[in-house]
mmCIF file as gemmi writes it, N, C-alpha and C atoms, coordinates in Angstrom:
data_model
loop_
_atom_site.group_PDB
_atom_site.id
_atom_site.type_symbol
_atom_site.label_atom_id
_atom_site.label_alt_id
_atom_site.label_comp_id
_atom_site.label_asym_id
_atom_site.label_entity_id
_atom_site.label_seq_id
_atom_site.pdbx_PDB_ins_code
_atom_site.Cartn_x
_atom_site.Cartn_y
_atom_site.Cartn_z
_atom_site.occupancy
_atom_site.B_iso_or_equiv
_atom_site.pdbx_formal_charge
_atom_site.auth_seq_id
_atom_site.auth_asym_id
_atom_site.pdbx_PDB_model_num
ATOM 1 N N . UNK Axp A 1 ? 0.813 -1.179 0 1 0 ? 1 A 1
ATOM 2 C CA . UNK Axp A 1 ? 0 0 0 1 0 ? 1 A 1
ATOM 3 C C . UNK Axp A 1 ? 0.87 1.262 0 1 0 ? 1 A 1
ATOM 4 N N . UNK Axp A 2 ? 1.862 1.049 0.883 1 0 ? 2 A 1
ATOM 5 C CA . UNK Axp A 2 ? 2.637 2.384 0.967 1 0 ? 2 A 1
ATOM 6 C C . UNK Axp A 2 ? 3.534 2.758 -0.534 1 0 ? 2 A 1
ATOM 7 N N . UNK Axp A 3 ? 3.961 2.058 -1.021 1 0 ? 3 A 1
ATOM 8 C CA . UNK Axp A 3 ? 4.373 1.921 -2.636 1 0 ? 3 A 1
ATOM 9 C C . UNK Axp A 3 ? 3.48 2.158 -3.692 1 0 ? 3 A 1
ATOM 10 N N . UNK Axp A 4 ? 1.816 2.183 -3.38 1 0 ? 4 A 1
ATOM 11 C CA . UNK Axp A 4 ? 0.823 2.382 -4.409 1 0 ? 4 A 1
ATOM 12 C C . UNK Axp A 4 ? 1.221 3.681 -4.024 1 0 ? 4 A 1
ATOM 13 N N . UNK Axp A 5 ? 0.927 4.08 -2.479 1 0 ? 5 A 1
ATOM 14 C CA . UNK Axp A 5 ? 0.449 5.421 -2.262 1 0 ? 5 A 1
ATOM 15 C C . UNK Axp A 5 ? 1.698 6.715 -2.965 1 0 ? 5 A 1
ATOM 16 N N . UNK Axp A 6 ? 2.437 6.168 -2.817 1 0 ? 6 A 1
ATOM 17 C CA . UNK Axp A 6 ? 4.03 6.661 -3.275 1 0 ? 6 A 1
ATOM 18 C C . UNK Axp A 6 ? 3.711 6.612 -4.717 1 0 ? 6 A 1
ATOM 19 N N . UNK Axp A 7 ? 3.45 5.737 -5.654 1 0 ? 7 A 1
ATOM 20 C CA . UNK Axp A 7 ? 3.299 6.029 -6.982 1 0 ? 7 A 1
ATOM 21 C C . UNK Axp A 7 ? 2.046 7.095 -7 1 0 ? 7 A 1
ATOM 22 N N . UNK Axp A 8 ? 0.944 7.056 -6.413 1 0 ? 8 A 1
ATOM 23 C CA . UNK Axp A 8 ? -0.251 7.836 -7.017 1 0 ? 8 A 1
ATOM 24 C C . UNK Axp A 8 ? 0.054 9.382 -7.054 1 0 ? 8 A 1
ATOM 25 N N . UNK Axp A 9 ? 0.966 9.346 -5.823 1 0 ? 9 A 1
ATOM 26 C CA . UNK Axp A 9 ? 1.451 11.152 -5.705 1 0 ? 9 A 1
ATOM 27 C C . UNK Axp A 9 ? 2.555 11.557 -6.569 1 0 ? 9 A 1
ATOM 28 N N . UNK Axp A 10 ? 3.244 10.751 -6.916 1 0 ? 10 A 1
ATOM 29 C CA . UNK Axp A 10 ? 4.22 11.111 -8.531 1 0 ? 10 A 1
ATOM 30 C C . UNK Axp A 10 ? 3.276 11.288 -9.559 1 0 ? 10 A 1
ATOM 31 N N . UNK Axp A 11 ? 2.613 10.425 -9.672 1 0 ? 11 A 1
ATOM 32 C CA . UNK Axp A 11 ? 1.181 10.741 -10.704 1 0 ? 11 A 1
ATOM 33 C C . UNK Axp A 11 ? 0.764 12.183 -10.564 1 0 ? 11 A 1
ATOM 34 N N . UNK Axp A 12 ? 0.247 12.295 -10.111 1 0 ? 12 A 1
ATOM 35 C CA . UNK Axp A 12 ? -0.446 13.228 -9.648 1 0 ? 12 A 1
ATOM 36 C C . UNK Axp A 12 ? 0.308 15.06 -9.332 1 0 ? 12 A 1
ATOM 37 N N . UNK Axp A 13 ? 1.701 14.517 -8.929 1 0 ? 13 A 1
ATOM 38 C CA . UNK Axp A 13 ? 2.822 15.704 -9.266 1 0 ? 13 A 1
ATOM 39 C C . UNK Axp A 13 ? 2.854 15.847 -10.792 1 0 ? 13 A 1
ATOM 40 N N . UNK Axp A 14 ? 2.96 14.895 -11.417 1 0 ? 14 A 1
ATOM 41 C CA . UNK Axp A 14 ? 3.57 15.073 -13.255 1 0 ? 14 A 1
ATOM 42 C C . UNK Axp A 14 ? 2.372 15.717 -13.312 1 0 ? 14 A 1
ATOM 43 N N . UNK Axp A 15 ? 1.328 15.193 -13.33 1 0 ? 15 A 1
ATOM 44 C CA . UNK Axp A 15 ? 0.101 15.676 -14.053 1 0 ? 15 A 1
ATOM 45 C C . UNK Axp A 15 ? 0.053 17.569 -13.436 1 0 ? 15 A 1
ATOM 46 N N . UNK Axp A 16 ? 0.341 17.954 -12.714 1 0 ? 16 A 1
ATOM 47 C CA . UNK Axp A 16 ? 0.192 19.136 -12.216 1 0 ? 16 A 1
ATOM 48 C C . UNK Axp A 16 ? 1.313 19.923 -12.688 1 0 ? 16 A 1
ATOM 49 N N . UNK Axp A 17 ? 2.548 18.888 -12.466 1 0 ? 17 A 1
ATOM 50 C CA . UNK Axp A 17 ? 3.557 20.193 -13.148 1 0 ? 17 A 1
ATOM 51 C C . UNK Axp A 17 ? 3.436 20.238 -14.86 1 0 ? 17 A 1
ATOM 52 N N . UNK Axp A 18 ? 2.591 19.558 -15.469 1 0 ? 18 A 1
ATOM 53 C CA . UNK Axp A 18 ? 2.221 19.156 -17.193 1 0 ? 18 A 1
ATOM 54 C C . UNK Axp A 18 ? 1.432 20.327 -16.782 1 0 ? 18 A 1
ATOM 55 N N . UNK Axp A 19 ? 0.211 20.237 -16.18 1 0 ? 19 A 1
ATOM 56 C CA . UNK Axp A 19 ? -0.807 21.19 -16.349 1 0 ? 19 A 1
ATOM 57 C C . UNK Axp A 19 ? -0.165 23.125 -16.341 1 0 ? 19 A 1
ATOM 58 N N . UNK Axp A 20 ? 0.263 23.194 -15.418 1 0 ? 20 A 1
ATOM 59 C CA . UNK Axp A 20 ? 1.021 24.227 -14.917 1 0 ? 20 A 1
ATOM 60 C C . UNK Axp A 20 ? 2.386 24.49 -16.164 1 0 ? 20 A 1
ATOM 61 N N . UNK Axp A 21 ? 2.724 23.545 -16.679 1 0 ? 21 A 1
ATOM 62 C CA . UNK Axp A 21 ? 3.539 23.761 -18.075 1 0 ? 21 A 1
ATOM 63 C C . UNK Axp A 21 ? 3.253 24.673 -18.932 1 0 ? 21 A 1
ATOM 64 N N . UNK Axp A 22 ? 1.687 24.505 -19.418 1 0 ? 22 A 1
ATOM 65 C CA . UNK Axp A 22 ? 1.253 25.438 -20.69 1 0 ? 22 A 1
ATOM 66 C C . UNK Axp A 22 ? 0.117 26.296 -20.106 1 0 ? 22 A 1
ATOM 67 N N . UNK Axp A 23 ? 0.207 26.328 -18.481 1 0 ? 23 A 1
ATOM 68 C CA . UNK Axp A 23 ? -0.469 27.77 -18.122 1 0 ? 23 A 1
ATOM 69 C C . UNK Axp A 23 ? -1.792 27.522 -18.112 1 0 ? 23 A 1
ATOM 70 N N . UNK Axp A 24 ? -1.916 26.496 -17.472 1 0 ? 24 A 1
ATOM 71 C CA . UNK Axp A 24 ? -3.711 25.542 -16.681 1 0 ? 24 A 1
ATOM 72 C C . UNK Axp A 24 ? -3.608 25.79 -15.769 1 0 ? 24 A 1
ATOM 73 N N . UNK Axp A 25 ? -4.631 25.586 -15.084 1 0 ? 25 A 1
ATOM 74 C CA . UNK Axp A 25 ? -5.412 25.352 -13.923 1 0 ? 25 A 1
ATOM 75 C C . UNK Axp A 25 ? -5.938 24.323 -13.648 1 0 ? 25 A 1
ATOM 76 N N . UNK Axp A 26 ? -5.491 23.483 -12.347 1 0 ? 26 A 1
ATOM 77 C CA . UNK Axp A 26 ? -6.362 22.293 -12.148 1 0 ? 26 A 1
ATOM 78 C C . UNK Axp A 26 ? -7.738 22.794 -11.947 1 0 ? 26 A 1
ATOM 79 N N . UNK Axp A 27 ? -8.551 22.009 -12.553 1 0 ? 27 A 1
ATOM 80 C CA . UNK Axp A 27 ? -9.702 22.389 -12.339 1 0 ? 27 A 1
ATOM 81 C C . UNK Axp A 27 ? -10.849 21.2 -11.582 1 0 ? 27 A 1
ATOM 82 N N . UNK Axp A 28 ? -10.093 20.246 -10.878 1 0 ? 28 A 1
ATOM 83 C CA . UNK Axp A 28 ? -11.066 18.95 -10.267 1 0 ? 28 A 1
ATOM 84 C C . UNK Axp A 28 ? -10.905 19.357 -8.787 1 0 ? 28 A 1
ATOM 85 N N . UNK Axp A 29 ? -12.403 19.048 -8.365 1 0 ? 29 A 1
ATOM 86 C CA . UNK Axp A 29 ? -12.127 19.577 -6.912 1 0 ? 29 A 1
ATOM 87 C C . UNK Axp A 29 ? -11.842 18.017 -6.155 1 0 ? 29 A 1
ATOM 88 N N . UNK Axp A 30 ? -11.037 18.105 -5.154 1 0 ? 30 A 1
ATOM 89 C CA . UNK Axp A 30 ? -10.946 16.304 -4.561 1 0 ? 30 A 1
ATOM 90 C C . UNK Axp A 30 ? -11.621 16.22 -3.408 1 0 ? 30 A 1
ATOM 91 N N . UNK Axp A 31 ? -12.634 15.311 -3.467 1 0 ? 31 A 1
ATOM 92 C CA . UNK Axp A 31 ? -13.459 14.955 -3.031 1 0 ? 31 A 1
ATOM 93 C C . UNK Axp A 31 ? -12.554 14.526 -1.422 1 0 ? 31 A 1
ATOM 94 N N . UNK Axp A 32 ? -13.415 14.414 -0.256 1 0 ? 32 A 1
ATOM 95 C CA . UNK Axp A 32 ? -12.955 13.854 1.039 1 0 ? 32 A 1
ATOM 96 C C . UNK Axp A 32 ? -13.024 12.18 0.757 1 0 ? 32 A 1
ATOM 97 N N . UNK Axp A 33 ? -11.615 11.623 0.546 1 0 ? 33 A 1
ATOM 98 C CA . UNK Axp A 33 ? -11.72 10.399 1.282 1 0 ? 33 A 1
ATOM 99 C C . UNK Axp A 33 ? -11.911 9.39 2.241 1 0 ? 33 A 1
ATOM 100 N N . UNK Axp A 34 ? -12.135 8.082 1.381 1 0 ? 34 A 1
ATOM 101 C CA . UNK Axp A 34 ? -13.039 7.381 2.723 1 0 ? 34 A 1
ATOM 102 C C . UNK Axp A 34 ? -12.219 6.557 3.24 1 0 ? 34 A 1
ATOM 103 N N . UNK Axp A 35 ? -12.384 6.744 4.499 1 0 ? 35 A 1
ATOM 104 C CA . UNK Axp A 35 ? -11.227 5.063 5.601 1 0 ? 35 A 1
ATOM 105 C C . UNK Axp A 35 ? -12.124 4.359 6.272 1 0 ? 35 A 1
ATOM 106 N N . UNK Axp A 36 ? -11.388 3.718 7.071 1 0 ? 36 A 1
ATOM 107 C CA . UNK Axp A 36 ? -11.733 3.06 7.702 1 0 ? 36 A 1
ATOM 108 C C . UNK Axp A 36 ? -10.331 2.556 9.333 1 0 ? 36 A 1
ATOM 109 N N . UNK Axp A 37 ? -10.809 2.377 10.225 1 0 ? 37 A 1
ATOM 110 C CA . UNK Axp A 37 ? -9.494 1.897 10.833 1 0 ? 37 A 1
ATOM 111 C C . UNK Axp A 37 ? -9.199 0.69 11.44 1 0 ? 37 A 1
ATOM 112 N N . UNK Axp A 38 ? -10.504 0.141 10.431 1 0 ? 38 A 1
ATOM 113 C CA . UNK Axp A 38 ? -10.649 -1.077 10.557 1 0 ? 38 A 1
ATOM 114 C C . UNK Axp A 38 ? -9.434 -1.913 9.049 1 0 ? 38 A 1
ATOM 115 N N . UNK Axp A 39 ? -8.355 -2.407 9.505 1 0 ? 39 A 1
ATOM 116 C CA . UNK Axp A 39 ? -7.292 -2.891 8.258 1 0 ? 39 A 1
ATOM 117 C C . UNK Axp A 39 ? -7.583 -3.387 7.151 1 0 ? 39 A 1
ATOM 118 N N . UNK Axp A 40 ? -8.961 -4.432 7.807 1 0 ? 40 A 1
ATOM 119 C CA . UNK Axp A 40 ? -9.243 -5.458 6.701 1 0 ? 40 A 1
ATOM 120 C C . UNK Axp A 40 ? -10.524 -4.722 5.677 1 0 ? 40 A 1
ATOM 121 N N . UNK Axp A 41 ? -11.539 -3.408 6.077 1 0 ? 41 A 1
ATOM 122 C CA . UNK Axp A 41 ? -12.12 -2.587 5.275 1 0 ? 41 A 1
ATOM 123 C C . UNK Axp A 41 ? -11.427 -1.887 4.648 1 0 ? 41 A 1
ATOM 124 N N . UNK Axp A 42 ? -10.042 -1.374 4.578 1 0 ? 42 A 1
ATOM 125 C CA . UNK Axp A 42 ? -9.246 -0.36 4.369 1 0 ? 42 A 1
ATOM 126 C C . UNK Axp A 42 ? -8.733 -0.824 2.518 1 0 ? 42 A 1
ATOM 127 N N . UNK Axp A 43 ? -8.525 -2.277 2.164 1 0 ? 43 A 1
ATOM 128 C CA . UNK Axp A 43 ? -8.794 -2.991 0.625 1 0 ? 43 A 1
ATOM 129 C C . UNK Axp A 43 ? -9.851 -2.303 -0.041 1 0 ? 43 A 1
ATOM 130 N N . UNK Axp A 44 ? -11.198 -2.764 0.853 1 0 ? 44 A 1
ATOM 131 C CA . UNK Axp A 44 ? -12.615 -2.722 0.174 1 0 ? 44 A 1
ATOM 132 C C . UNK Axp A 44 ? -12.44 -1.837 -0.816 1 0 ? 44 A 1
ATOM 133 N N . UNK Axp A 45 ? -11.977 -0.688 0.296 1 0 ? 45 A 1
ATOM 134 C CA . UNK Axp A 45 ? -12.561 1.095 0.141 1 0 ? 45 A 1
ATOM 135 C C . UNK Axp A 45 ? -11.305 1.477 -0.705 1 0 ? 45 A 1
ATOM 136 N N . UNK Axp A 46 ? -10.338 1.036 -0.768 1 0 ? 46 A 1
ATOM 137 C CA . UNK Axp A 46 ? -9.306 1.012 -2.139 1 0 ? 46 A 1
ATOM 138 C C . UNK Axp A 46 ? -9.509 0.782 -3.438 1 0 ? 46 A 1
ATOM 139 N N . UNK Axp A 47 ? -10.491 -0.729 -3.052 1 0 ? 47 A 1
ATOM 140 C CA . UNK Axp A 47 ? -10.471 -1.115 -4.508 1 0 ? 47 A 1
ATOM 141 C C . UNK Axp A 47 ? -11.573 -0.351 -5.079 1 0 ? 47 A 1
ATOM 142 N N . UNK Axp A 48 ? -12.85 -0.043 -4.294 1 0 ? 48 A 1
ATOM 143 C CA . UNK Axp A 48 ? -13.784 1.012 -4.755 1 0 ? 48 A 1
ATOM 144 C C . UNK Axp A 48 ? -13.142 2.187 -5.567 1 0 ? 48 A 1
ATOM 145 N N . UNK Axp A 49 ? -12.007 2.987 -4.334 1 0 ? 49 A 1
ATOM 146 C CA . UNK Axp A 49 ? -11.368 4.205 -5.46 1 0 ? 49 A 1
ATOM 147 C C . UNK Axp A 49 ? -10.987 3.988 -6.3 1 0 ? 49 A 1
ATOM 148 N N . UNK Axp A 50 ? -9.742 3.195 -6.936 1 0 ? 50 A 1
ATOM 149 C CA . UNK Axp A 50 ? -9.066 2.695 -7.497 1 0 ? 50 A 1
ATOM 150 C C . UNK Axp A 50 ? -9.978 2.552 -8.903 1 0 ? 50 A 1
ATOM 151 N N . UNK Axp A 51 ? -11.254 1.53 -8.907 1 0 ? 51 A 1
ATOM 152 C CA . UNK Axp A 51 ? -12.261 1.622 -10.177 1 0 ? 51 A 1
ATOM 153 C C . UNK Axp A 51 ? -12.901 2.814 -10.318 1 0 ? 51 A 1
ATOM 154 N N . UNK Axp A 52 ? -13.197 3.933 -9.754 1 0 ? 52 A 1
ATOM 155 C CA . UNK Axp A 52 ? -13.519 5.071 -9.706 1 0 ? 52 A 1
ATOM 156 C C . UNK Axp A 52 ? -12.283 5.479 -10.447 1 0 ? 52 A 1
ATOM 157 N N . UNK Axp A 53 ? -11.099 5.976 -10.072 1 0 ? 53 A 1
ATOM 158 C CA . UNK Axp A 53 ? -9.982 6.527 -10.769 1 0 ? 53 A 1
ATOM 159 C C . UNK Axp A 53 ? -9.754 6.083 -12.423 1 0 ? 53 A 1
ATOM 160 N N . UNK Axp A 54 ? -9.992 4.992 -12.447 1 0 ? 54 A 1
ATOM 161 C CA . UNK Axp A 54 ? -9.785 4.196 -13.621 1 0 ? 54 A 1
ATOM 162 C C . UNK Axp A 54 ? -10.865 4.832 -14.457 1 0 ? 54 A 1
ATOM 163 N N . UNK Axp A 55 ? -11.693 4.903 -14.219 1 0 ? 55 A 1
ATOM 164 C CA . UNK Axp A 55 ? -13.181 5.762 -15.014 1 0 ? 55 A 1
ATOM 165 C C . UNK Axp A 55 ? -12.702 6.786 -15.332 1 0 ? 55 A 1
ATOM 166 N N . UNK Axp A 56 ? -12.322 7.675 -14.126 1 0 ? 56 A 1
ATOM 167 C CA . UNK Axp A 56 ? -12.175 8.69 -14.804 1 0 ? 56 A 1
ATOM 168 C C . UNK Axp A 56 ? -11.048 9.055 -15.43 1 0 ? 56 A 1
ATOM 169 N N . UNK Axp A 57 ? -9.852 8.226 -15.444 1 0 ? 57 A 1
ATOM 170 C CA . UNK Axp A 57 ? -9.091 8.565 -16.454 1 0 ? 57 A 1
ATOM 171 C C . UNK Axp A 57 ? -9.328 8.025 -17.833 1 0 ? 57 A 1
ATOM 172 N N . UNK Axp A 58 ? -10.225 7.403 -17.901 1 0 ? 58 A 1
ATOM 173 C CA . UNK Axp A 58 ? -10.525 6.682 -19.232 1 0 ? 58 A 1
ATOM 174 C C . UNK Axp A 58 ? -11.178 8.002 -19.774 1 0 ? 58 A 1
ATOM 175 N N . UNK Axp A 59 ? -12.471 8.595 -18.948 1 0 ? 59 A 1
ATOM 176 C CA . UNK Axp A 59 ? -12.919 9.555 -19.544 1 0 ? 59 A 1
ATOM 177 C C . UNK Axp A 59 ? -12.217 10.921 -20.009 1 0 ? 59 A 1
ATOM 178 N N . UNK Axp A 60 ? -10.988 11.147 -19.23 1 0 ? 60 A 1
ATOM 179 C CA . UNK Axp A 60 ? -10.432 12.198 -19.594 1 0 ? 60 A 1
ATOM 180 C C . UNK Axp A 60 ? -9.598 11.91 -20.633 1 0 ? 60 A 1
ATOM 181 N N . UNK Axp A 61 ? -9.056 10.795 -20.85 1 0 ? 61 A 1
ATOM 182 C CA . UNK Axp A 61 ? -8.016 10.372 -22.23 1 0 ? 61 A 1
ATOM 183 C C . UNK Axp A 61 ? -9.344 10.735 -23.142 1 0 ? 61 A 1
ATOM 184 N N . UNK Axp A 62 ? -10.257 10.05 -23.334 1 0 ? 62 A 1
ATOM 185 C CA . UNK Axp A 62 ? -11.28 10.229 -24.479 1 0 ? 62 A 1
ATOM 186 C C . UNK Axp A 62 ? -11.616 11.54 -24.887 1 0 ? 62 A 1
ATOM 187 N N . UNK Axp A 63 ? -11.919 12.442 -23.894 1 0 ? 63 A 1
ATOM 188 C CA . UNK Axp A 63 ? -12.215 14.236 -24.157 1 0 ? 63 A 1
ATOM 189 C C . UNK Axp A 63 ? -11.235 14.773 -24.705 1 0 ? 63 A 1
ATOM 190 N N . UNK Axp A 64 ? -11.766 15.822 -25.102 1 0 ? 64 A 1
ATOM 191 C CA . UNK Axp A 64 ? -10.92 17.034 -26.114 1 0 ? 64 A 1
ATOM 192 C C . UNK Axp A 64 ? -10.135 17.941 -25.036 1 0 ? 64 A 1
ATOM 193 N N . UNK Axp A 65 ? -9.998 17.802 -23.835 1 0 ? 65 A 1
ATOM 194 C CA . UNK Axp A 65 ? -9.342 18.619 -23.256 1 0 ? 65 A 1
ATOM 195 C C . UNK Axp A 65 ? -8.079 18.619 -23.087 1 0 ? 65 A 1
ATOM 196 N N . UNK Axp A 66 ? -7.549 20.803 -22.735 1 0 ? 66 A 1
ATOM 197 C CA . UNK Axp A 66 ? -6.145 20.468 -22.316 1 0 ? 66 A 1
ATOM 198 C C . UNK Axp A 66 ? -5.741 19.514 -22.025 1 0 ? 66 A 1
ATOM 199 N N . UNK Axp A 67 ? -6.159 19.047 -20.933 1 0 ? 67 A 1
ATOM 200 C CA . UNK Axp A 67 ? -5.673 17.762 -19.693 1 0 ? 67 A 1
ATOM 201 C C . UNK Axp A 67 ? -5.675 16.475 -20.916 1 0 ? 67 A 1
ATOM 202 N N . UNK Axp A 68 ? -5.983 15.958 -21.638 1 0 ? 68 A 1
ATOM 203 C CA . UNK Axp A 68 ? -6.103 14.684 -22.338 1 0 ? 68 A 1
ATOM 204 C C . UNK Axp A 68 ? -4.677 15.482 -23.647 1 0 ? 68 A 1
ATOM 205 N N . UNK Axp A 69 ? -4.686 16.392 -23.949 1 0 ? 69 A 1
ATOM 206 C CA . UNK Axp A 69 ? -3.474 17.032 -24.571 1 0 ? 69 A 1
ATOM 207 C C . UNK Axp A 69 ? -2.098 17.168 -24.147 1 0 ? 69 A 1
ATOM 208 N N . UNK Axp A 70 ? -2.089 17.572 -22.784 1 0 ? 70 A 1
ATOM 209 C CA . UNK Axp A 70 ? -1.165 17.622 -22.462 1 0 ? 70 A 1
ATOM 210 C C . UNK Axp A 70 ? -0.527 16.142 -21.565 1 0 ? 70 A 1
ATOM 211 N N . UNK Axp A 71 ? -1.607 15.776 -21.11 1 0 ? 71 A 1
ATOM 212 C CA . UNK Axp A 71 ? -0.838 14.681 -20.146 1 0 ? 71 A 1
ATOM 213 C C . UNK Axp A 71 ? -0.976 12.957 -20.16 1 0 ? 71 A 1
ATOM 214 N N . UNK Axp A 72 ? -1.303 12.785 -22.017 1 0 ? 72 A 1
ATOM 215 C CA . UNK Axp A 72 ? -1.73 11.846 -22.369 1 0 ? 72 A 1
ATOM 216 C C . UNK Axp A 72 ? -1.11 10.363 -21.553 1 0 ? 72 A 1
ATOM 217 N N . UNK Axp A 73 ? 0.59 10.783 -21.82 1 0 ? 73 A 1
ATOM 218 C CA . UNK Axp A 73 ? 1.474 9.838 -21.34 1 0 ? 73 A 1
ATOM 219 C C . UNK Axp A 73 ? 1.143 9.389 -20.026 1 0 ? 73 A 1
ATOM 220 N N . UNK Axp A 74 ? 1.341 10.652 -19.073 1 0 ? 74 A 1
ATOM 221 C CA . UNK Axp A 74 ? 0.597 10.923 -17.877 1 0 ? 74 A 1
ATOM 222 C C . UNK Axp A 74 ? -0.554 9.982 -17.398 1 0 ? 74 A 1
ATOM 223 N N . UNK Axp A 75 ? -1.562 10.176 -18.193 1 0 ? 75 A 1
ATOM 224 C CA . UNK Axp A 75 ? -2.672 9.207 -18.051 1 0 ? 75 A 1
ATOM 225 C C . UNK Axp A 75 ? -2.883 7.795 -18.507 1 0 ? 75 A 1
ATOM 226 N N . UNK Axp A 76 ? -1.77 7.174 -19.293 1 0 ? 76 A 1
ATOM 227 C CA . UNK Axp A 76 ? -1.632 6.156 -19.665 1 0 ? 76 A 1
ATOM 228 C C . UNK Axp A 76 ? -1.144 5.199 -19.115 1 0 ? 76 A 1
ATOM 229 N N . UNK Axp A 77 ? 0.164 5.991 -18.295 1 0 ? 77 A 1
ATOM 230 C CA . UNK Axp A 77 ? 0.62 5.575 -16.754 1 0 ? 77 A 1
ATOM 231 C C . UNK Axp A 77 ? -0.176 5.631 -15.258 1 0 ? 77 A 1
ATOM 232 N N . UNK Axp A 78 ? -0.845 6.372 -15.35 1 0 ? 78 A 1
ATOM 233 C CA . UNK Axp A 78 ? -2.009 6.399 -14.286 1 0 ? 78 A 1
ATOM 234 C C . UNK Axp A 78 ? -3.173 5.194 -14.341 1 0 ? 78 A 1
ATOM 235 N N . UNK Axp A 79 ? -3.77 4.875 -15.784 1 0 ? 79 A 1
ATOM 236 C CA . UNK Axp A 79 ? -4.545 3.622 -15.871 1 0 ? 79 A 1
ATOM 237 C C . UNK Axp A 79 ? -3.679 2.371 -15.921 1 0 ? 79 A 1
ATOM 238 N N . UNK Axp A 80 ? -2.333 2.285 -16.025 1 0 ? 80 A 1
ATOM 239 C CA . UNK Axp A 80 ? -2.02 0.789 -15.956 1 0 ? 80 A 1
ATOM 240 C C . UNK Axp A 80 ? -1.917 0.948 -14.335 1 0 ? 80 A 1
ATOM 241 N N . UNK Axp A 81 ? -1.369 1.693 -13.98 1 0 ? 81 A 1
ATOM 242 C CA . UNK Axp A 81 ? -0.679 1.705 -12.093 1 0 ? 81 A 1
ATOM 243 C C . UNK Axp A 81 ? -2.269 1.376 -11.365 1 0 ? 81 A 1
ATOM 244 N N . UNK Axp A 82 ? -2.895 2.05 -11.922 1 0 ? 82 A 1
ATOM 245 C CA . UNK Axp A 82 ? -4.378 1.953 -10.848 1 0 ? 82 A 1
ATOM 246 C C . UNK Axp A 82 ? -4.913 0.601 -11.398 1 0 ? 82 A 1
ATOM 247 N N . UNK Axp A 83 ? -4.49 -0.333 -12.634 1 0 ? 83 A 1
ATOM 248 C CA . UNK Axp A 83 ? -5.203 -0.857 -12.888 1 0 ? 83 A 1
ATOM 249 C C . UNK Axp A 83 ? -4.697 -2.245 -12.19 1 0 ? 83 A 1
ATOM 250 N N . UNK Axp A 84 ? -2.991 -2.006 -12.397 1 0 ? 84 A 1
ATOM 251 C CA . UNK Axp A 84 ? -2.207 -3.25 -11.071 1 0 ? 84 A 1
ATOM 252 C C . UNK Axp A 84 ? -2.279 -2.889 -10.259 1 0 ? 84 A 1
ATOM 253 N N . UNK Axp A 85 ? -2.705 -1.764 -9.297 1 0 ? 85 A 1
ATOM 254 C CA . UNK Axp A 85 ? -3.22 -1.837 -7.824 1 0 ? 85 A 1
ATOM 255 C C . UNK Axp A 85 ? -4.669 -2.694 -7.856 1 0 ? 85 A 1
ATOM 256 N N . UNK Axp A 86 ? -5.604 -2.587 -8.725 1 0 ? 86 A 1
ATOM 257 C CA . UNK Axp A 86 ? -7.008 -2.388 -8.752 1 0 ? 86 A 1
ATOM 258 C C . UNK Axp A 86 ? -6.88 -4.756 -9.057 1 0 ? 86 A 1
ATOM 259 N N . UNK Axp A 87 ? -5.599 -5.159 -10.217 1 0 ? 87 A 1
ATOM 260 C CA . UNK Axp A 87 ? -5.561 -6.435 -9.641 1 0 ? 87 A 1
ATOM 261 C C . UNK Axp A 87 ? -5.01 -6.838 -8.123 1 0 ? 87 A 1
ATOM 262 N N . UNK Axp A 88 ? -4.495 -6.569 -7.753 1 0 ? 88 A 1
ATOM 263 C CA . UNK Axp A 88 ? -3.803 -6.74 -6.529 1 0 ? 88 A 1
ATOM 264 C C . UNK Axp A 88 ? -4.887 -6.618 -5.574 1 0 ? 88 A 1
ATOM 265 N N . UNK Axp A 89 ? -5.704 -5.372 -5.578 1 0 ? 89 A 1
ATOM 266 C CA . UNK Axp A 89 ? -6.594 -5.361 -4.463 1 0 ? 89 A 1
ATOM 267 C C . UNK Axp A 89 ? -8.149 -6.83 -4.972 1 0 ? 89 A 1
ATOM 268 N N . UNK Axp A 90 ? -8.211 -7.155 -5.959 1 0 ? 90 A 1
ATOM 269 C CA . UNK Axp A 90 ? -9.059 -8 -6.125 1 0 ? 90 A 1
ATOM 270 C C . UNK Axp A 90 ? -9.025 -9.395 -5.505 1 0 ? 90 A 1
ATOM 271 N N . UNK Axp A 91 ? -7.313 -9.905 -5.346 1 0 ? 91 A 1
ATOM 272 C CA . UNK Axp A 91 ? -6.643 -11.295 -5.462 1 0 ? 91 A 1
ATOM 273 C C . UNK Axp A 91 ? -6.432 -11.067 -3.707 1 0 ? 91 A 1
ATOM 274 N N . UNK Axp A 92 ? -6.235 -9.977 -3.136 1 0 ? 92 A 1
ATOM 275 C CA . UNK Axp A 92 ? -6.368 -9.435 -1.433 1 0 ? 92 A 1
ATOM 276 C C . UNK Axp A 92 ? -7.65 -9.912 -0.747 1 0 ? 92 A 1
ATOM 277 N N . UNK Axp A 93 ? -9.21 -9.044 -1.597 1 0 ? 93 A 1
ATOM 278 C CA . UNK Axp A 93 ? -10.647 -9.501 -1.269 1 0 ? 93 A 1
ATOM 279 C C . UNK Axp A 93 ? -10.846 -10.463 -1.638 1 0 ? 93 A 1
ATOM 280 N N . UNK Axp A 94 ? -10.272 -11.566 -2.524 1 0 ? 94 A 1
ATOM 281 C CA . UNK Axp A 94 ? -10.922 -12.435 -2.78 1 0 ? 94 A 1
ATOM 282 C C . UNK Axp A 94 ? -11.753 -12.686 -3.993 1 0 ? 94 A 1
């Protein structure tokens, strides 16, 4: 987990210093995440985000926007990483 969490925030740096490259604005507001402190709910609610994330980077590669212009690579690396967290958390639940 601590190695996903470590990749998602490099993600998430490129994509901002890309955006901030040609003079964007992030424009997604981030929602409050969900826990738990219970260990064994703490997967569930991963693998939930994780297919959530995956959506929406699918949808943003597909749109005409800056963001799908500038940070294609960006997002191409973001759907495989979420998508081997997203196996990993499946083969975890079961």
């Amino acid at each position: 987990m601590k190695l996903h969490a470590s990749v998602d925030l490099a993600d998430a740096l490129e994509a901002a210093r890309r955006i901030d490259y040609v003079g964007g604005d992030p424009t997604v507001k981030v929602k409050d995440a969900e826990y738990s402190q219970d260990s064994r709910r703490m997967p569930v609610i991963d693998l939930k985000q994780e297919q959530v994330n995956i959506k929406h980077y699918k949808e943003n590669q597909s749109s005409g926007t800056l963001w799908r212009i500038c940070t294609f690579a960006s997002i191409k690396d973001g759907i495989v990483h979420e998508q081997d967290h997203e196996i990993d958390l499946i083969g975890a639940n079961g």
